[in-house]
C-alpha positions in Angstrom: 0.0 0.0 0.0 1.7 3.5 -0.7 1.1 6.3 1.9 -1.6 8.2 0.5 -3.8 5.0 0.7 -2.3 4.5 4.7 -2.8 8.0 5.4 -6.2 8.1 3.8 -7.3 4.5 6.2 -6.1 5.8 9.3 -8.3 9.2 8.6 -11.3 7.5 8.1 -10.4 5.6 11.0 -10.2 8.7 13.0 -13.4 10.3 11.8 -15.2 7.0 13.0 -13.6 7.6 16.6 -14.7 11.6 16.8 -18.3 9.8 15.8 -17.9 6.5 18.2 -14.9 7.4 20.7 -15.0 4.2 22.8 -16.1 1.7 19.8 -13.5 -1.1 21.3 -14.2 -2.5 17.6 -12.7 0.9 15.8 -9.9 1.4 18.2 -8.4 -2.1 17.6 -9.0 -1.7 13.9 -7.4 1.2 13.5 -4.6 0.3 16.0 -3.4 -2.4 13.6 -4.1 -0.7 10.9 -1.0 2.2 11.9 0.9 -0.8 13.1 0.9 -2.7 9.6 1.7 1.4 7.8 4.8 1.6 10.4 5.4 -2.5 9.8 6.1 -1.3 5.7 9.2 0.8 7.3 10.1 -1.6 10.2 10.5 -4.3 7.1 13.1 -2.3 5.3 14.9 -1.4 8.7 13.6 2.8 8.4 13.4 3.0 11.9 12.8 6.9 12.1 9.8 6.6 9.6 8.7 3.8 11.7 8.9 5.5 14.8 7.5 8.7 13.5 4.1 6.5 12.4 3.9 4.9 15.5 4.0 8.5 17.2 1.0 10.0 15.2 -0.7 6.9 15.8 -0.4 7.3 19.5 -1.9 10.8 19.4 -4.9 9.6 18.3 -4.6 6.5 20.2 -2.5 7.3 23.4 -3.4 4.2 25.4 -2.6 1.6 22.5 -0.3 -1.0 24.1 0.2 -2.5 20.6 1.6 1.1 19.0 3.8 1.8 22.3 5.5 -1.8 22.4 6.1 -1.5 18.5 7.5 2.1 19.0 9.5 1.3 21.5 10.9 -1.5 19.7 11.8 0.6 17.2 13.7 3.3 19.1 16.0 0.3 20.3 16.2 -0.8 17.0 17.6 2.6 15.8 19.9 2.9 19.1 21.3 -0.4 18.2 22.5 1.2 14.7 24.2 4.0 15.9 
């Protein structure tokens, strides 16, 4: 998938949250569906686009355990490189 089509997902994603904030149902959808943008990045070993993904994922999904495990996993990823 190319970023405009990620992008586009995870803002329809967000409009259904303003609409239904605590849908348990959108939140895990669209959870996975910013994991599996950053996961395109984390494949190649881009850890800063991967991290960045993960981060504006977690502002509209601060309590996410999936995207703060991932992101975190990607910041020692990218401190193992340096």
């Amino acid at each position: 998938s190319t970023k405009g089509e990620w992008k586009r997902a995870t803002d329809i994603y967000a409009q259904g949250l303003v609409q239904y904030p605590m849908d348990e149902h959108l939140m895990k959808n669209a959870s996975v569906t910013w994991d599996r943008w950053a996961r395109t990045h984390m494949d190649k070993k881009e850890w800063g686009p991967a991290i960045k993904v993960y981060q504006l994922g977690l502002k509209l999904l601060p309590k996410s355990r999936l995207l703060k495990r991932n992101l975190e996993y990607c910041k020692h990823q990218q401190l193992k490189e340096i």
